[in-house]
ZAMARGU-4260 file (C-alpha; in steps of 0.2 Angstrom, whole numbers, plus 5000, padded with zeros to 4 digits):
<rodrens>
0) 5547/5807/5913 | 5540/5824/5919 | 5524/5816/5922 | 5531/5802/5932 | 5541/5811/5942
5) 5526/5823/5949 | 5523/5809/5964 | 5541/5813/5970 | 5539/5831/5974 | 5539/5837/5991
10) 5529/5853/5992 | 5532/5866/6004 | 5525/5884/6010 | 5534/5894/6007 | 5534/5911/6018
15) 5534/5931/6006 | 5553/5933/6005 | 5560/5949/6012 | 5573/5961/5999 | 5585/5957/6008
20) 5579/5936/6010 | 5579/5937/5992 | 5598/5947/5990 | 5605/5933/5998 | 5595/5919/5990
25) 5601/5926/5973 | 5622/5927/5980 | 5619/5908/5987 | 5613/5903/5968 | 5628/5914/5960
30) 5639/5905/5971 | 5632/5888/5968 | 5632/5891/5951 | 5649/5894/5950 | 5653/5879/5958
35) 5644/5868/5944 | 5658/5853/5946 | 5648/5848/5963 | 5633/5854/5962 | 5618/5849/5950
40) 5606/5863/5948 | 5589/5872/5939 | 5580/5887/5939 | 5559/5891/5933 | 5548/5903/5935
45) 5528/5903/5936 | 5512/5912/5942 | 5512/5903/5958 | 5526/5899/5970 | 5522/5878/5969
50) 5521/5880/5950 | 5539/5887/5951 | 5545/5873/5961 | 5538/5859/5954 | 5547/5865/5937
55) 5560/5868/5943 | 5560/5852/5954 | 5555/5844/5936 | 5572/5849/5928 | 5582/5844/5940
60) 5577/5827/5943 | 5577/5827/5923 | 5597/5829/5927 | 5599/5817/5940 | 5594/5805/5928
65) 5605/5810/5917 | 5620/5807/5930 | 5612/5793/5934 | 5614/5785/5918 | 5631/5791/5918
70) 5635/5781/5933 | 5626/5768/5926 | 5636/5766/5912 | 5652/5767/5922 | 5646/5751/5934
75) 5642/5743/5918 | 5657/5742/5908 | 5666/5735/5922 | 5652/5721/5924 | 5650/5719/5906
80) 5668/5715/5906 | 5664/5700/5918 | 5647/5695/5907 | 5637/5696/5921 | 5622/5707/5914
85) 5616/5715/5900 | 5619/5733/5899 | 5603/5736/5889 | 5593/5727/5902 | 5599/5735/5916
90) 5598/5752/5910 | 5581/5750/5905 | 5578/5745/5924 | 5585/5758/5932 | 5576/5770/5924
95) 5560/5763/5930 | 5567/5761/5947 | 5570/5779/5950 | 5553/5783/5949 | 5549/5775/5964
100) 5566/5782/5973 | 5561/5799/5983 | 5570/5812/5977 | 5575/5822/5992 | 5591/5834/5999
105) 5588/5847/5988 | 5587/5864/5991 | 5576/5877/5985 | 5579/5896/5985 | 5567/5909/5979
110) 5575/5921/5970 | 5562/5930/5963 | 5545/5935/5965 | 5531/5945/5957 | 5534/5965/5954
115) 5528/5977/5942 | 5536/5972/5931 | 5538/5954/5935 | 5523/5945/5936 | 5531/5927/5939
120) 5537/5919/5958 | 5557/5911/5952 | 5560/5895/5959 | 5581/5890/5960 | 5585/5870/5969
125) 5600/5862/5969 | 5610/5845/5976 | 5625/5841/5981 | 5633/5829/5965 | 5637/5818/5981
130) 5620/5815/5983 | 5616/5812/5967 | 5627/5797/5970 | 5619/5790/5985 | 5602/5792/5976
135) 5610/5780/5962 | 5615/5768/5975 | 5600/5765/5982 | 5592/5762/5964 | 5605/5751/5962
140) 5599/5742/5980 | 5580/5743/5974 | 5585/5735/5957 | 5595/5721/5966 | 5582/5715/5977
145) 5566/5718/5962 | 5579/5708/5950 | 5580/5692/5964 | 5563/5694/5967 | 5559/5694/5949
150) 5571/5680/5947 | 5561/5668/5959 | 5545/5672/5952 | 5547/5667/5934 | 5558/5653/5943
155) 5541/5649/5950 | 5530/5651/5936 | 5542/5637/5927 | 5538/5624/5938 | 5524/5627/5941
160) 5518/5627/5922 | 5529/5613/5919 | 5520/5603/5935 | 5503/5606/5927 | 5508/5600/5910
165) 5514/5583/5919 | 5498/5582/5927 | 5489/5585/5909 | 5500/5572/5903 | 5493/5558/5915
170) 5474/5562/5914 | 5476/5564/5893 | 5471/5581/5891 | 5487/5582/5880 | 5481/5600/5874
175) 5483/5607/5890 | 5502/5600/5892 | 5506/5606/5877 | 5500/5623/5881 | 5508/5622/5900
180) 5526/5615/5895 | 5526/5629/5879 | 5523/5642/5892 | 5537/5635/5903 | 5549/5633/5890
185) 5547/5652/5882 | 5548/5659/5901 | 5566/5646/5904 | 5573/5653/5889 | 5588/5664/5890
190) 5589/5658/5907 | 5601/5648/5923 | 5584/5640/5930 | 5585/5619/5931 | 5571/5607/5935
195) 5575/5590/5945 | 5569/5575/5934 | 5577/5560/5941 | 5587/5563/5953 | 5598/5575/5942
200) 5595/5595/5936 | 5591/5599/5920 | 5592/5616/5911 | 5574/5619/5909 | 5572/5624/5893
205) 5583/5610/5886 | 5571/5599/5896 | 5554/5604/5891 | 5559/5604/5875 | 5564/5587/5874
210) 5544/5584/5885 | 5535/5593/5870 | 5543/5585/5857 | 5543/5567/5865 | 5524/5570/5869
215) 5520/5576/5851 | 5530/5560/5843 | 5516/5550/5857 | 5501/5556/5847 | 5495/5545/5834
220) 5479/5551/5822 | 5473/5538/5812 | 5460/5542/5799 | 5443/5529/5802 | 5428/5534/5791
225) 5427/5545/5777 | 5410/5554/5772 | 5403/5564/5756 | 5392/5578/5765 | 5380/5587/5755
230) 5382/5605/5753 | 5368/5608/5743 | 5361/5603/5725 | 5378/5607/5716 | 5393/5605/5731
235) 5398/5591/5743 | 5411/5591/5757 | 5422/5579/5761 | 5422/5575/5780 | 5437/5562/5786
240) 5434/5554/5803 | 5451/5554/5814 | 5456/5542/5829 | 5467/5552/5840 | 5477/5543/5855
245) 5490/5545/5864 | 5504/5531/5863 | 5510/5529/5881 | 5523/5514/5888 | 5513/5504/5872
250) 5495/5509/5879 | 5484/5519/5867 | 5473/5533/5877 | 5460/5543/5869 | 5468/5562/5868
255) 5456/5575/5873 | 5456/5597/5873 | 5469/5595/5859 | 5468/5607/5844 | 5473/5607/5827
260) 5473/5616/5809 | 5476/5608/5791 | 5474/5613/5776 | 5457/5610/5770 | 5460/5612/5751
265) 5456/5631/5752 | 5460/5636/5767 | 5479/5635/5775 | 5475/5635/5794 | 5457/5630/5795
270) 5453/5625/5811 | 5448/5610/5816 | 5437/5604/5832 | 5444/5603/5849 | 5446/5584/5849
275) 5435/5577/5866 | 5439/5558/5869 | 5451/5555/5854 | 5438/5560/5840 | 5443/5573/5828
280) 5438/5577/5810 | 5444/5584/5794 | 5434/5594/5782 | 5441/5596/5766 | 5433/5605/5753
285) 5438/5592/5738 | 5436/5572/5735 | 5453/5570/5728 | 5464/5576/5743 | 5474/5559/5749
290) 5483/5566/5761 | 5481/5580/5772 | 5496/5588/5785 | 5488/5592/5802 | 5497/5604/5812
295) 5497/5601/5831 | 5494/5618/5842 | 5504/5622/5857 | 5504/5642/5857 | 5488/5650/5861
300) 5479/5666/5856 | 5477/5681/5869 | 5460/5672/5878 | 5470/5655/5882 | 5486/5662/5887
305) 5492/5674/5901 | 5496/5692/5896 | 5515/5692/5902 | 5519/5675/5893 | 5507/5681/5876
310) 5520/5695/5874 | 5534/5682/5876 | 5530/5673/5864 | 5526/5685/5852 | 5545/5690/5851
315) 5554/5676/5855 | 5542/5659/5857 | 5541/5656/5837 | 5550/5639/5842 | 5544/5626/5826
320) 5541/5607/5832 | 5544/5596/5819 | 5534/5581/5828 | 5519/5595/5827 | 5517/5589/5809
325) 5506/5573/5807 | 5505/5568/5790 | 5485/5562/5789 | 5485/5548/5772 | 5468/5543/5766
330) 5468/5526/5757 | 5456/5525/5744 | 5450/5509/5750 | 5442/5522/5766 | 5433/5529/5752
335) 5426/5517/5745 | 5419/5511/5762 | 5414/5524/5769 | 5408/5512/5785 | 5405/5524/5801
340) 5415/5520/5817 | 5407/5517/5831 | 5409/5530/5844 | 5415/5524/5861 | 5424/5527/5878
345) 5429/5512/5882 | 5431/5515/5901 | 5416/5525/5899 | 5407/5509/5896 | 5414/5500/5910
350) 5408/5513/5922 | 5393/5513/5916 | 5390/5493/5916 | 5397/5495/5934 | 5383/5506/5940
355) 5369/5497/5929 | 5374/5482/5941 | 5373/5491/5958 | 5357/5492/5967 | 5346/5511/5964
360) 5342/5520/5979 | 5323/5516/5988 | 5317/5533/5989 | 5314/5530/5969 | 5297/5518/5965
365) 5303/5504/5954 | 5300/5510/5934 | 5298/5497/5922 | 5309/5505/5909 | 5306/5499/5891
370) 5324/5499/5883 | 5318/5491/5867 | 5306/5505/5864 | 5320/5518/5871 | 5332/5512/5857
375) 5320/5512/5843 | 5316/5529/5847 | 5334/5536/5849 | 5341/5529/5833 | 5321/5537/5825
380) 5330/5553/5832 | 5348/5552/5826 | 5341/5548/5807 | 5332/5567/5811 | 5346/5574/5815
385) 5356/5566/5801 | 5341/5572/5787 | 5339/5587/5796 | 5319/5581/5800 | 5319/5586/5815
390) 5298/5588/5816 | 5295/5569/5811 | 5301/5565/5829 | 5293/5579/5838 | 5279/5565/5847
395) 5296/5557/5853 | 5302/5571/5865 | 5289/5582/5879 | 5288/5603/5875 | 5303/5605/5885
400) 5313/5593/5878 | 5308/5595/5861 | 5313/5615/5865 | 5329/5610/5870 | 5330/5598/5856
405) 5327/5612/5843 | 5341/5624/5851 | 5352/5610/5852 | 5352/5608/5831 | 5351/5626/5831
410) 5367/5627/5841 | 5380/5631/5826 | 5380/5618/5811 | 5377/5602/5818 | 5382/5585/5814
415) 5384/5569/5819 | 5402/5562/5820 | 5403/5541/5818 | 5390/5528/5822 | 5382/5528/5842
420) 5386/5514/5851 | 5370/5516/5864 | 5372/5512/5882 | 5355/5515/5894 | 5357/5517/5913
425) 5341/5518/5923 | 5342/5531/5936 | 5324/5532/5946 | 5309/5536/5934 | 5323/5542/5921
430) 5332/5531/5908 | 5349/5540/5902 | 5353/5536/5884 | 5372/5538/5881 | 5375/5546/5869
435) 5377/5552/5850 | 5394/5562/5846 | 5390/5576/5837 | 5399/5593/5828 | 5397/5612/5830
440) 5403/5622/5819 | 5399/5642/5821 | 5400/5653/5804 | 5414/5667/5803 | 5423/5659/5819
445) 5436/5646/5819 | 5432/5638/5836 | 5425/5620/5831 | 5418/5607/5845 | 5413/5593/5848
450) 5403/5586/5863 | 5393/5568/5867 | 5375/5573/5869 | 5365/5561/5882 | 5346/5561/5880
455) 5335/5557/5896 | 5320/5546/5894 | 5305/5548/5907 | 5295/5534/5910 | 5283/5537/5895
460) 5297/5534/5884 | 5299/5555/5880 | 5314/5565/5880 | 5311/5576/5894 | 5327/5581/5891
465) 5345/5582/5885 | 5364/5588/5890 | 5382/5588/5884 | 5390/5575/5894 | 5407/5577/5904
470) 5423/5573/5896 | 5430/5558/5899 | 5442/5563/5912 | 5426/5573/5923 | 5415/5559/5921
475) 5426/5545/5929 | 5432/5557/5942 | 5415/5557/5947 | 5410/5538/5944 | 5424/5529/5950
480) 5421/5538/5969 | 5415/5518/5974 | 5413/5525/5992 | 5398/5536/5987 | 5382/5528/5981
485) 5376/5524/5965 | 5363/5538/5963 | 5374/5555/5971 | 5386/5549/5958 | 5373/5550/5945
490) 5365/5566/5954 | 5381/5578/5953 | 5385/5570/5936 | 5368/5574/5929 | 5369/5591/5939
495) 5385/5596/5929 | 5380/5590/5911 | 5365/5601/5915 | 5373/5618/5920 | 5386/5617/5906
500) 5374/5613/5892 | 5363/5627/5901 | 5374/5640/5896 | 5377/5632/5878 | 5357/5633/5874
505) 5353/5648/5881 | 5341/5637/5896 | 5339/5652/5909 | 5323/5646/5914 | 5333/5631/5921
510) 5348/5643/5930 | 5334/5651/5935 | 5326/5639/5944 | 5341/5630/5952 | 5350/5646/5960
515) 5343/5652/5978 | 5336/5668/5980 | 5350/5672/5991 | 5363/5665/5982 | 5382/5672/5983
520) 5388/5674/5965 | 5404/5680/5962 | 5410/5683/5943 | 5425/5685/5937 | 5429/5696/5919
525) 5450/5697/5913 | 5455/5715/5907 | 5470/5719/5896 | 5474/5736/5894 | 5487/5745/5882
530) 5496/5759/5885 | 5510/5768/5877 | 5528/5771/5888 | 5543/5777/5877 | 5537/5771/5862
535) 5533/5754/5868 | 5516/5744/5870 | 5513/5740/5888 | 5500/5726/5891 | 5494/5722/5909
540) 5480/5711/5911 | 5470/5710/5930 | 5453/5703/5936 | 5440/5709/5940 | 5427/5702/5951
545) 5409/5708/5954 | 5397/5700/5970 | 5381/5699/5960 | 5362/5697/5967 | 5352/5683/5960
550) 5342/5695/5950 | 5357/5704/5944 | 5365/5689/5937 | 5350/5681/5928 | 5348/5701/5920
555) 5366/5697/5914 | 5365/5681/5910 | 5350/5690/5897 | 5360/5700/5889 | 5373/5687/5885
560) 5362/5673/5879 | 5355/5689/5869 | 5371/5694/5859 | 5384/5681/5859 | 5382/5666/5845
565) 5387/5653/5856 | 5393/5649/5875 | 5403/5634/5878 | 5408/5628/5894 | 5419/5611/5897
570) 5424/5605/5912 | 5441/5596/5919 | 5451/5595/5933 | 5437/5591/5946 | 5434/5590/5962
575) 5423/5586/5976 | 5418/5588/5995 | 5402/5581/6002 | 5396/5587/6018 | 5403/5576/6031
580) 5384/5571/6038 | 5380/5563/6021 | 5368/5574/6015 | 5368/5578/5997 | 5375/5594/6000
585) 5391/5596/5989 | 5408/5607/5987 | 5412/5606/5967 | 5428/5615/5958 | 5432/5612/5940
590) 5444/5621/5929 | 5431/5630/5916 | 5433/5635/5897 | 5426/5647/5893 | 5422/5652/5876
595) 5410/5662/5866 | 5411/5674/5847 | 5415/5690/5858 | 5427/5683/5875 | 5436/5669/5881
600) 5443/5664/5897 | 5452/5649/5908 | 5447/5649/5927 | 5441/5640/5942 | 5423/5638/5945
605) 5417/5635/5965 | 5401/5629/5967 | 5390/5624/5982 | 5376/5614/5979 | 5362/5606/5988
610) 5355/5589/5977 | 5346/5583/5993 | 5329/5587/5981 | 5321/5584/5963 | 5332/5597/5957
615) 5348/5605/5962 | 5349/5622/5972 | 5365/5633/5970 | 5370/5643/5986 | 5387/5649/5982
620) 5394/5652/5962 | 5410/5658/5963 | 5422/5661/5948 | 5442/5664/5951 | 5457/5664/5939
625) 5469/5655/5950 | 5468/5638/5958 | 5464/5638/5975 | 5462/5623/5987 | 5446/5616/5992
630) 5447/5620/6009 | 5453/5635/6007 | 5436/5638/5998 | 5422/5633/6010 | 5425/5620/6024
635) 5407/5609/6023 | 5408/5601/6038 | 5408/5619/6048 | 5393/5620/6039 | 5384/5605/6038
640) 5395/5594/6047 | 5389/5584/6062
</rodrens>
């Protein structure tokens, strides 16, 4: 308390008192004293004059609190009796609000000062106990109008959880609603606030309760394929292919960012891959496990969750979903064929046949593209990855490509998940092959993922190069604008496959060549910091933001491809502005997650981009944690408009 208390002094000089200052200082304090039933009061002595008032000031204020809490506790018996607060709460507030309360009308005498015997200046203050009262009042005022503004706040941060998890809801990343309605309901709980849902108020924790539980019941996994994976000469494993939708109004959607854990024979928790466009999998350790329980996650750890709602849940959001257990049964008759699913996005497929059939731009040359030749190459490729031969179809890809190649396998323990169902779309000289779904796994790390990998065909038949597609959600955000043209929808949609899988593979010759010398770059790192306060752990978590040079960013980027086992990026929630002209010049935001071995993080990535040439060039990369609206952000028409 003493050390907060410091800000609250109000130092003074003080002028040499005369014997006869000091005589009368010293009958003022006897009187004072004497007259302790209204005065509060405290003496100290020191080598310097401030030193003996700030003690001195220090003791008193260290009384005030105590008749503070005094009068505290006669307020609150007589609002305890109505049920209005709790006492514990409220005095716990209090005491925090008095440090920000001046403390003032106090008087100061000096009573004593250095002699030859005396060495110490001697310091007495005092208040009027009426004062005391009036100090108290206007904690209480502070307190009232922190409490409602507090109040509105986590009001606020109700809805506005609950609002994102509905929009989660409609674009299937059910992961993220989970996540956003269990952050609502732990912050509604113990409290009056309502949300409106048809036409009537509900409590909110009673209602976003019910969402979770009702959206849990709507997911249905389904094992499809089962597989013997060899260990090594002595061991297999036991993966289980899983279908994972969401039932809604009798329509079956492909789930994606959902997680999970089970229980792989060995491990109680293990962790299984984020599930992208309802694939998931199963990795059990023994051949005779016939049914596994699979345990939907809905709370977070620290990176995925903000600080105040982490410490919520910690003491009081252990809420237990019974709809989060889904019982996984493997027939033996899956065992016995083990037949790979094929692995497709249904609407992906229509988009793509859709743009197959529009007309490609005439600044491209007309390519014949030899899809027969394409195919027999890529499924050549996929038995590589499968065997782990990865040389025998070195002649198939250029040095780039078979670079990128090799850090692709490379990229935790790689595997390919079902059987591809190819799709090729010509795009100019370049024949996209969509796509093999394929498994990373990272050793002593739990995180799991898995991504759609699209190799790109040049016109001699050569991977020149390859990229972790968009989900499902980004992709059709981006292909189902009809009112842009075929090949800018293909242009940002390759641009953005590029940059994420960049980061994954560690590719910064390629962020080095796309970003302009003179790029704005603005990163963004979240901080937690503890500190200790009456025995208590105190977590706050801020931002904070760096304007980096091109060179400075690239230096960075270094040292994290350098030291961290593995980046990945995936994008959702997108969206777009092109320059009113036309031009390919383009405003992008997309919610980012971030993970790696060593951080994590959730934000909003900004970037302008200009994909008016063979490659892309970045102007402005701009990282923030909170949503903000595009126009708010960069208005292209003021700069390219016309």
């Amino acid at each position: 308390m003493k050390k907060l208390l410091l800000p609250l002094i109000l130092f003074l000089t003080f002028v040499s008192a005369s014997a006869q200052d000091m005589k009368q200082a010293r009958t003022i304090m006897q009187q004072v004293q004497a007259a302790s039933d209204q005065y509060l009061f405290a003496s100290a002595s020191a080598d310097s004059l401030d030193q003996a008032k700030t003690s001195a000031v220090h003791q008193l204020a260290g009384q005030i609190m105590t008749n503070v809490q005094s009068y505290s506790k006669y307020d609150l018996t007589h609002r305890m009796e109505s049920g209005e607060i709790d006492e514990t709460v409220l005095f716990e507030q209090v005491s925090e609000t008095f440090t920000n309360v001046r403390l003032t009308d106090y008087q100061t005498l000096v009573v004593g000062k250095p002699e030859r015997r005396n060495k110490k200046y001697t310091v007495f203050v005092y208040i009027d106990k009426g004062k005391v009262k009036e100090i108290y009042d206007e904690i209480m005022e502070r307190e009232k109008e922190a409490r409602k503004e507090k109040e509105e706040k986590l009001a606020s941060d109700v809805h506005h959880y609950y609002s994102e998890g509905c929009k989660a809801v409609k674009d299937v990343r059910i992961g993220d609603a989970l996540k956003y309605w269990y952050w609502s309901y732990v912050l509604s709980l113990g409290t009056n606030i309502t949300i409106e849902q048809g036409g009537r108020k509900e409590p909110a924790a009673r209602l976003v309760e019910t969402q979770i539980e009702n959206l849990m019941n709507a997911i249905r996994v389904t094992p499809v394929a089962y597989q013997q994976v060899p260990i090594n000469d002595f061991q297999n494993k036991y993966k289980v292919i899983l279908n994972i939708e969401f039932v809604d109004r009798g329509m079956a959607k492909k789930v994606t960012n959902l997680d999970y854990t089970y229980n792989d024979g060995i491990t109680s928790d293990q962790g299984g891959p984020r599930v992208r466009d309802g694939v998931g999998t199963l990795d059990l350790q023994y051949e005779d496990i016939d049914e596994v329980d699979l345990y939907i996650t809905y709370r977070y750890d620290e990176s995925e969750t903000p600080t105040d709602i982490y410490e919520i849940i910690k003491t009081k959001g252990n809420k237990t979903f019974a709809a989060a257990t889904k019982r996984v049964v493997i027939p033996d008759s899956l065992r016995e064929n083990s037949i790979e699913p094929v692995v497709e996005s249904a609407e992906e497929s229509q988009l793509i046949d859709t743009l197959a059939a529009e007309p490609t731009s005439e600044k491209y040359e007309t390519v014949a593209h030899d899809h027969e030749e394409i195919l027999k190459r890529i499924q050549a490729i996929e038995l590589a990855i499968r065997t782990k031969e990865y040389a025998s179809v070195k002649d198939y890809f250029t040095d780039e490509g078979y670079d990128s190649f090799n850090k692709l396998v490379k990229y935790g323990k790689a595997s390919i998940i079902g059987k591809p169902q190819y799709r090729l779309l010509d795009f100019g000289p370049i024949t996209l092959c969509r796509s093999i779904t394929m498994q990373f796994s990272f050793l002593n790390n739990k995180k799991q993922f898995i991504e759609d990998v699209t190799f790109r065909f040049n016109a001699d038949n050569l991977v020149e190069s390859l990229a972790f597609t968009l989900s499902d959600v980004a992709e059709s955000d981006i292909l189902g604008k009809g009112n842009w043209d075929r090949d800018s929808r293909l242009l940002l949609m390759s641009f953005l496959e590029d940059y994420q899988t960049a980061y994954a593979l560690g590719r910064i010759d390629y962020l080095e060549r796309i970003f302009s010398e003179q790029a704005l770059i603005i990163v963004g790192n979240k901080l937690m910091q503890r500190k200790m306060d009456n025995d208590r752990i105190i977590i706050t978590e801020s931002v904070k933001y760096d304007t980096l040079s091109k060179v400075q960013y690239m230096r960075r980027l270094r040292e994290h491809f350098g030291r961290k086992k593995y980046i990945n990026l995936n994008f959702t929630e997108t969206d777009f502005e092109r320059a009113s002209n036309g031009k390919n010049f383009y405003g992008i935001r997309v919610r980012q997650e971030y993970f790696s071995d060593t951080y994590g993080d959730v934000g909003y990535l900004f970037l302008l981009v200009d994909l008016r040439f063979n490659e892309p060039i970045i102007h402005v990369r701009a990282w923030q944690n909170d949503k903000l609206p595009m126009e708010d952000l960069f208005d292209l028409s003021d700069l390219w408009g016309g």
